[in-house]
C-alpha positions in Angstrom: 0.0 0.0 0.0 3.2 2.5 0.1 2.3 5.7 -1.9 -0.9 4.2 -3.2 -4.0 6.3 -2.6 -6.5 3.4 -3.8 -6.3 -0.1 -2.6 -6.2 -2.8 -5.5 -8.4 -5.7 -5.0 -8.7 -8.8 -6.6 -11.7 -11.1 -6.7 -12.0 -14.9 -6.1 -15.2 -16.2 -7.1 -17.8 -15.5 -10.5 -21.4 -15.9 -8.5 -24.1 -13.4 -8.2 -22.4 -12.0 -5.0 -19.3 -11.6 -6.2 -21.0 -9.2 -8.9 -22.5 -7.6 -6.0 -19.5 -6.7 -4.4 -18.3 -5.3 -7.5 -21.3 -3.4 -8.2 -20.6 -1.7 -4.5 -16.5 -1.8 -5.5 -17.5 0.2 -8.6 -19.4 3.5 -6.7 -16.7 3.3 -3.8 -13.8 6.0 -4.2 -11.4 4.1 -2.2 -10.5 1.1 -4.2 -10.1 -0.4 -7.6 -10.7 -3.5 -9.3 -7.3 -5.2 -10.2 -8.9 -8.7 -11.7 -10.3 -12.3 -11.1 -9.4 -15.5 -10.2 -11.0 -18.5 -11.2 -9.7 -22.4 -11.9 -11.0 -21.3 -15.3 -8.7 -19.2 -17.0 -11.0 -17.9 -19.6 -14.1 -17.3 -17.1 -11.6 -15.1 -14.9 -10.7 -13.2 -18.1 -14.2 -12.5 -19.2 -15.5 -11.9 -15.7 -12.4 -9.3 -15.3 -13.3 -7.7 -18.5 -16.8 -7.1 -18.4 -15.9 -5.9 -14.7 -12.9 -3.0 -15.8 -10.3 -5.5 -14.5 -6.9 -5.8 -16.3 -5.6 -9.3 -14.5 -6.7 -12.8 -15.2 -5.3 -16.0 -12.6 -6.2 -19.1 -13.0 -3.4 -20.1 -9.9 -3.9 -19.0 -7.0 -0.1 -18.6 -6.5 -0.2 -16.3 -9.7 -2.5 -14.5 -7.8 -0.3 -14.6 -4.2 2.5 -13.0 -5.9 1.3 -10.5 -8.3 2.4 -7.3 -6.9 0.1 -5.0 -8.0 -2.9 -6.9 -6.3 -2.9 -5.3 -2.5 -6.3 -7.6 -1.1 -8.3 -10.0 -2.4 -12.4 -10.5 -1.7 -12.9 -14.3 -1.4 -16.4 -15.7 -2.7 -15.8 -19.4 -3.5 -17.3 -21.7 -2.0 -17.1 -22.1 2.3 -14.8 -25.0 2.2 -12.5 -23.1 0.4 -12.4 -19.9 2.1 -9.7 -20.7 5.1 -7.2 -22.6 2.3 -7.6 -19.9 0.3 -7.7 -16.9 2.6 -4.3 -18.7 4.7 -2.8 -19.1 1.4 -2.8 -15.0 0.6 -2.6 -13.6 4.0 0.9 -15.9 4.0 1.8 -13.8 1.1 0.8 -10.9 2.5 -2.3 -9.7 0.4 -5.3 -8.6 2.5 -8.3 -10.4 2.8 -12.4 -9.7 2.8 -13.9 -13.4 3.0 -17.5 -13.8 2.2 -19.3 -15.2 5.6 -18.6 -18.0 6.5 -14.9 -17.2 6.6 -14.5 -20.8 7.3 -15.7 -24.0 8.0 -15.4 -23.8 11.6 -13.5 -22.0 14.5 -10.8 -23.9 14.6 -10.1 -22.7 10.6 -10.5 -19.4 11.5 -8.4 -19.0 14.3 -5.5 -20.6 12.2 -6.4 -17.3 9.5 -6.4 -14.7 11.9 -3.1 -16.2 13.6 -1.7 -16.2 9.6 -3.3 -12.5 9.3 -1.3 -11.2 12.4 1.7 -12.6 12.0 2.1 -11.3 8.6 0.9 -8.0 9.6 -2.4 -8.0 6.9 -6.1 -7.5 7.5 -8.4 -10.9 7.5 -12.1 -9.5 7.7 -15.3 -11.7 7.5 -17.8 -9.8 4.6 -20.4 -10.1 7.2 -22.3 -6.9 5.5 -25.1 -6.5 7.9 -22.7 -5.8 10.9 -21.6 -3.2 9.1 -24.7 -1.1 8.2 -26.2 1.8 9.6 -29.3 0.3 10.3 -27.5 -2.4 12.7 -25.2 0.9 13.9 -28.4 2.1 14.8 -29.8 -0.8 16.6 -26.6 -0.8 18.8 -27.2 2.5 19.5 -31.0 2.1 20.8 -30.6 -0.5 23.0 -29.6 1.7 26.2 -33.1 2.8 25.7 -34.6 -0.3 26.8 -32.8 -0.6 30.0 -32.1 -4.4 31.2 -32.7 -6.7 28.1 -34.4 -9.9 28.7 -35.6 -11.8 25.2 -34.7 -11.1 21.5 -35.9 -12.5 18.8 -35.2 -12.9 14.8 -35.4 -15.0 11.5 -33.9 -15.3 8.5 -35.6 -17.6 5.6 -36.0 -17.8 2.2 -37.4 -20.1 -0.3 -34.6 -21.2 -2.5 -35.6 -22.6 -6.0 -32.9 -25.1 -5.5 -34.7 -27.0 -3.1 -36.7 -28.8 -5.9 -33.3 -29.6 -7.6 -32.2 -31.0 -4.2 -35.2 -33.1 -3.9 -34.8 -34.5 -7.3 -32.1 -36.0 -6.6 -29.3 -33.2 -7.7 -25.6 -32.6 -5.6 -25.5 -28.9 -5.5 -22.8 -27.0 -3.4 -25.8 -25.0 -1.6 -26.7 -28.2 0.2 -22.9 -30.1 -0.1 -21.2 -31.2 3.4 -18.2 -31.6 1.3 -18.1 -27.7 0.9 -18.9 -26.6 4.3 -22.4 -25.6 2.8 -26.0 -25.7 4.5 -29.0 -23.3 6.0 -26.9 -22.8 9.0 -23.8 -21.8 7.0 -25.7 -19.6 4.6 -28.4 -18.1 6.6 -28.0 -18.8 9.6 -24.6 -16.4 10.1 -27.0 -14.0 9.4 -28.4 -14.6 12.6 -26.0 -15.8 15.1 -23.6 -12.7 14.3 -25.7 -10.4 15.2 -26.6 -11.8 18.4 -22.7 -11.9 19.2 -22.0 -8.6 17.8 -25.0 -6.9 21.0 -24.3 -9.4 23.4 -21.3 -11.2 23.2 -20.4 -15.2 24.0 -23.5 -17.1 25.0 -23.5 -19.1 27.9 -25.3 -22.0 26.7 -26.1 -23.0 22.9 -29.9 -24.9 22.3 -30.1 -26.0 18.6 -32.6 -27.7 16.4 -32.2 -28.7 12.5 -34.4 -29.9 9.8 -32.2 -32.6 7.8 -32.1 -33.8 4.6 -29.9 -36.9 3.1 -27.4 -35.6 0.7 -27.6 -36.7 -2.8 -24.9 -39.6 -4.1 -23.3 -39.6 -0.6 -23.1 -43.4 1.0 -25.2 -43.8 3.7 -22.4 -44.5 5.9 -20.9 -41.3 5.2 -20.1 -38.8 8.2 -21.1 -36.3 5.6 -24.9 -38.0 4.6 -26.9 -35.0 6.1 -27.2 -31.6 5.6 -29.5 -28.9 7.1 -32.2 -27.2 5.6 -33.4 -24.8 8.0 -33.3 -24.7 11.7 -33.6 -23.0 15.3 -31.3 -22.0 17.9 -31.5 -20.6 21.8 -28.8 -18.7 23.2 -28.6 -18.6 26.6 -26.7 -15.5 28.4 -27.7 -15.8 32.1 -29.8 -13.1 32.6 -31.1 -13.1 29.0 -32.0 -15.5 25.7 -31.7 -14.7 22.4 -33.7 -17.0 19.6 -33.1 -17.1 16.1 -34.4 -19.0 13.2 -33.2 -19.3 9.7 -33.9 -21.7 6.7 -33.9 -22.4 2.9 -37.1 -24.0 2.8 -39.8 -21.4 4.0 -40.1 -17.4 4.2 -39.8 -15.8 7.6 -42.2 -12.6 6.9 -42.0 -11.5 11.2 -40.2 -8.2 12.2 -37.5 -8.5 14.7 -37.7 -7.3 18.3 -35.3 -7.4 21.4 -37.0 -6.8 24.1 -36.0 -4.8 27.4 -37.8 -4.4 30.4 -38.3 -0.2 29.8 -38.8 -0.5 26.2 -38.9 -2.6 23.2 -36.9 -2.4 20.0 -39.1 -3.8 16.6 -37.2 -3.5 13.5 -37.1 -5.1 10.3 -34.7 -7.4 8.2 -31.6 -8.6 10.3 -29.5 -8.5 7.3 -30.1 -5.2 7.0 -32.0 -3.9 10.4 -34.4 -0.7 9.3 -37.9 0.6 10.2 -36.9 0.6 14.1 -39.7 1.9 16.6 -38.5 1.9 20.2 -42.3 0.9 22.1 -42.1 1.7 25.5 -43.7 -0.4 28.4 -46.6 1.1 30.1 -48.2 0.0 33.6 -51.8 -1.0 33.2 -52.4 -3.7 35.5 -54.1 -6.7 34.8 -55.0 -7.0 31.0 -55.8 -9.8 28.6 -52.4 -8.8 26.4 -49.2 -6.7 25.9 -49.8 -3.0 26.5 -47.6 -0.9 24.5 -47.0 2.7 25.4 -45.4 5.2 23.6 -43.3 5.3 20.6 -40.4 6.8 18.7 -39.4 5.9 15.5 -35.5 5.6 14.3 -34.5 6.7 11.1 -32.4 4.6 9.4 -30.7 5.1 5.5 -28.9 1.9 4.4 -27.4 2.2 0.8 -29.3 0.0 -1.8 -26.2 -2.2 -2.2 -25.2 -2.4 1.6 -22.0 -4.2 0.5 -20.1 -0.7 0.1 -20.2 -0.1 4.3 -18.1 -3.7 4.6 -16.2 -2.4 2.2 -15.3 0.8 3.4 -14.5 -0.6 6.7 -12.1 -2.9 5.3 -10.5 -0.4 3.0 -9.7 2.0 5.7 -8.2 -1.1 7.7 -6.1 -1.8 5.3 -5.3 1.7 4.6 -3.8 1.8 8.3 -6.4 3.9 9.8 -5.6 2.3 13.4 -9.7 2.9 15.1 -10.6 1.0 11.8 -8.0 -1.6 12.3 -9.1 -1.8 15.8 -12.6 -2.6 14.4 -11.5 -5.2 12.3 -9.9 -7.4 15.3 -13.2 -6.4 16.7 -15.4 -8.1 14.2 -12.6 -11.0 14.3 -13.6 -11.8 17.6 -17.1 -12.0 16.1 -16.4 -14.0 13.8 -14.6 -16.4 16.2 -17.5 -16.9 18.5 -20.4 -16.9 15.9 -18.2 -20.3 14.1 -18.3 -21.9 17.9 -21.9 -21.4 18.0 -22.6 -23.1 14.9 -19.9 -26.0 15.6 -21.9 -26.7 18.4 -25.4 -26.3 17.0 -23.9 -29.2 14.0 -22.5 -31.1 16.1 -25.9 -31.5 18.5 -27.5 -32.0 15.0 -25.1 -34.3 13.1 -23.8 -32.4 10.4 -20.5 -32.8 9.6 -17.7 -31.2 7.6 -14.8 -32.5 6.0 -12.6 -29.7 7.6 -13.8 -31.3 11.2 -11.9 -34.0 10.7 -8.8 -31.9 10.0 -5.8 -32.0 12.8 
């Protein structure tokens, strides 16, 4: 980064998020688009070229020592993230991974380690965390005093489930590539929770399985998730969360304090917040609400550009933004120990468990 003004980032990855991330790369001031990777050499040319990028890699040690690449955003699929991600912090590129940053805590830790030693930023593209609208919710909840229950989904009907059902491998629903509802969805809620209230004291979870396609049924990889539930338990309050691929969640979310209550919509991208507070009216047949304030909340239409803004200023050296990052590593650490132990109650299973 010496005498650059822009940091030059590479892309791993050709799905529908990675263009996402380059739509937000495109309006942000602080960075450019160096290139792609892919194991396909031409499908990283064209994707770099329709994208304004003038590199091409299909190795990913091409990629490691190419000077003029400074970070690299890392979209392939989960069970590649930490071999990837370890393989260019070790060459000293910093690294955005798309969430999950890896297949479990264990993985992660060894990134981060890799990350520090090297002296190079490893974030987790965990963009909701990263939004005003969540920036916002952390900011209400002194409002509510003492905070007792919370409560949030996330879940969406994917049109892959017929495939799945048919008979079809796909990576969505593949052990073998750390994939599943929890994996995908699910982050969406257990990071938050970690990000307001820290490590949970105890971890409840409940999945809905399904047998993998082409997978021998004596396999420690046979089952994946679909969807699920989880309780986590902090002592003096519980947090619940819901997520799936098989069903809509159409509920607001609400955390819930014993002055006031937060209600907000979307925990991927928390907006429409009303602070109700709690009013005394003795003995009813329901919950009373009392007065309430609405929080105005402007996310950007492509949220992706506040993740990326917080690493780019990490990597630039900003030292409160670097501070933010081993923040959200922390985050990121806990939130992958939650959902080791919610698969391991449930009996999925990863390749990368196995791993010494």
């Amino acid at each position: 980064m010496t005498g650059k003004s822009k940091v030059c980032i590479a892309t791993i990855g050709t799905s529908g998020i990675a263009r996402r991330f380059l739509d937000a790369l495109a309006s942000y001031d602080g960075a450019v688009y160096a290139g792609a990777y892919s194991r396909d050499l031409s499908r990283a040319q064209a994707f770099s070229r329709e994208h304004g990028g003038g590199l091409a890699f299909d190795s990913l040690d091409d990629l490691c020592a190419n000077p003029d690449v400074d970070a690299v955003y890392v979209s392939s699929p989960n069970g590649l993230h930490a071999p990837q991600a370890l393989a260019l912090v070790r060459a000293g590129k910093h690294v955005l991974v798309e969430k999950a940053l890896a297949s479990n805590a264990r993985e992660a830790r060894g990134v981060f380690d890799a990350a520090s030693e090297h002296g190079v930023v490893c974030m987790e593209a965990m963009r909701s965390i990263h939004t005003p609208g969540f920036r916002a919710v952390v900011e209400t909840l002194p409002e509510l005093d003492e905070i007792r229950l919370a409560h949030w989904g996330f879940s969406k009907v994917t049109s892959r489930i017929k495939r799945l059902r048919a008979g079809e491998r796909l990576n969505v629903f593949d052990p073998r590539l750390s994939e599943g509802s929890l994996m995908d969805i699910g982050v969406y809620c257990v990071e938050p929770a970690v990000s307001l209230f820290g490590h949970p004291e105890t971890v409840q979870a409940s999945l809905i399985t399904a047998p993998v396609p082409g997978e021998p049924a004596d396999s420690p990889y046979e089952r994946i998730d679909l969807a699920g539930a989880m309780l986590l338990g902090y002592g003096d309050k519980v947090v619940s969360i819901s997520f799936g691929k098989i069903s809509d969640d159409l509920a607001p979310c609400q955390i819930e304090g014993e002055r006031a209550s937060l209600v907000f919509d979307d925990i991927t991208k928390p907006c429409h917040l009303r602070v109700v507070e709690h009013v005394d009216q003795g003995l009813t047949w329901g919950t009373v609400g009392g007065s309430e304030r609405t929080v105005v909340v402007e996310n950007p239409e492509n949220d992706m550009v506040c993740e990326l803004d917080d690493f780019c200023r990490a990597v630039s050296g900003d030292a409160v933004a670097r501070g933010h990052a081993d923040m959200w590593g922390d985050v990121t650490l806990v939130s992958l120990g939650i959902m080791d132990a919610a698969r391991e109650q449930c009996g999925i299973r990863f390749p990368a468990d196995d791993e010494a």
